[in-house]
VODOTOR-900569 format. One line per 2 residues: number of its first residue (from 1); their letters; for each residue x, y, z of C-alpha. Coordinates in Angstrom, 1 decimal. Layout:
% VODOTOR-900569
NUM = A = X Y Z | ...
***
This chain:
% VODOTOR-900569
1 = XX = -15.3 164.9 102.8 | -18.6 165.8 104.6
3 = XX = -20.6 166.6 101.0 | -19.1 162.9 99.4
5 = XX = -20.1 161.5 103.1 | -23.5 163.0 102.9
7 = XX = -24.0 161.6 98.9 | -21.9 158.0 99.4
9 = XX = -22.5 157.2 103.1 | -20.6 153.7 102.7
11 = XX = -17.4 156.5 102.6 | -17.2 155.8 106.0
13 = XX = -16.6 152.1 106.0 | -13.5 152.8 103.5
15 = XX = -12.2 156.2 105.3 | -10.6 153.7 108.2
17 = XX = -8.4 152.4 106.2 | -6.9 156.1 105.8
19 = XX = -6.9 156.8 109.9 | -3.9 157.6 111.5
21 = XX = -4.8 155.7 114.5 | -5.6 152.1 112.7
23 = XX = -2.4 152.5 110.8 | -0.6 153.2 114.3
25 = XX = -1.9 150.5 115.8 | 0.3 148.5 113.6
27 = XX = 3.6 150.3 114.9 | 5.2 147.9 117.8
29 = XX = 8.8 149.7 118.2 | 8.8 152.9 120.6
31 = XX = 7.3 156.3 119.4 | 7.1 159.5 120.3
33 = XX = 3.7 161.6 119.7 | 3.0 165.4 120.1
35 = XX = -0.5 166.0 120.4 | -1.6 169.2 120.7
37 = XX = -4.3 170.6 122.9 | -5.7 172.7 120.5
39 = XX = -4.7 172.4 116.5 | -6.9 174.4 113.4
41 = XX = -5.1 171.6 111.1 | -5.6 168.0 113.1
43 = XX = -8.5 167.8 115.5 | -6.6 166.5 119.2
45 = XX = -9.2 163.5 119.5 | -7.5 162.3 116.9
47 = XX = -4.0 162.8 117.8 | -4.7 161.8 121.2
49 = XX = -6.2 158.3 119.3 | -2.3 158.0 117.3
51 = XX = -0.9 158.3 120.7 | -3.4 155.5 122.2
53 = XX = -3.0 153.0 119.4 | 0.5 151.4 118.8
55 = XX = 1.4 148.4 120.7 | 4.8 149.2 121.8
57 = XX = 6.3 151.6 124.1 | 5.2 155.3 123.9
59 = XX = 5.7 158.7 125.0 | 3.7 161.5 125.0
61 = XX = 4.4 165.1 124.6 | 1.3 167.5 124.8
63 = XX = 2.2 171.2 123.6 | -0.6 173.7 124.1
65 = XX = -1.2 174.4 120.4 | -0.3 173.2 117.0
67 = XX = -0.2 174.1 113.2 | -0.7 177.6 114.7
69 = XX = 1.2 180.8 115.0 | 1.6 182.8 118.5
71 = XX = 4.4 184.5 120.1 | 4.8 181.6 122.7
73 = XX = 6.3 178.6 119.8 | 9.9 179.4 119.9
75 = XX = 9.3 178.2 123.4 | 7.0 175.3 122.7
77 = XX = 9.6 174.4 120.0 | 12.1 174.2 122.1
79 = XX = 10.6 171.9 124.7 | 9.3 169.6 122.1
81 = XX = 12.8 169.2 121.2 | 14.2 168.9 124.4
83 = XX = 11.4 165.9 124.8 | 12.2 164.4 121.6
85 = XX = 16.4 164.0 122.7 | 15.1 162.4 125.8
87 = XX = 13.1 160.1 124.3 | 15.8 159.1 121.5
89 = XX = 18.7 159.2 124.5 | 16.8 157.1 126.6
***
C-alpha cells in the first residue's frame, strides 16, 4: 500500500472508504470491540478508532495483545469471552 501511496498519492482520498472506523461509524445498535494494546496484524490506533466511531451503545474490552501467540492467551481468551456473555446478557 505504501509503494502505490508513494506512485498514486490520490490513493489516500479513496483508502477511506475501505476504513474500519468510517464504516463503523455507520453501526447504531450496541457493539462490542476488543482492541488490543499491542497487535503485529491491526495497528491499536486503529482499533481504538472502530471502538470510538459507531453511534450507538458500546463496550470496550482491551486485552494486552492480539493476533499473537504467548503462553498468557488461554487466559486472555477466556476473559474476552467472559466480557463478551456480559455484554450479550445484559
Amino acid at each position: 500500500m505504501r509503494a502505490r501511496y508513494a506512485r498514486h498519492p490520490e490513493t489516500a482520498e479513496v483508502l477511506r472508504y475501505f476504513d474500519a472506523a468510517t464504516a463503523a461509524a455507520r453501526i447504531t445498535i450496541p457493539v462490542h470491540v476488543a482492541a488490543a494494546l499491542f497487535d503485529p496484524a491491526v495497528p491499536p490506533p486503529g482499533q481504538f478508532a472502530v471502538h470510538n466511531a459507531p453511534a450507538g451503545p458500546r463496550e470496550l474490552h482491551v486485552p494486552a495483545t492480539g493476533h499473537h501467540d504467548h503462553p498468557g492467551v488461554p487466559a486472555a481468551e477466556r476473559r474476552l469471552a467472559a466480557s463478551q456473555k456480559a455484554f450479550l446478557c445484559s
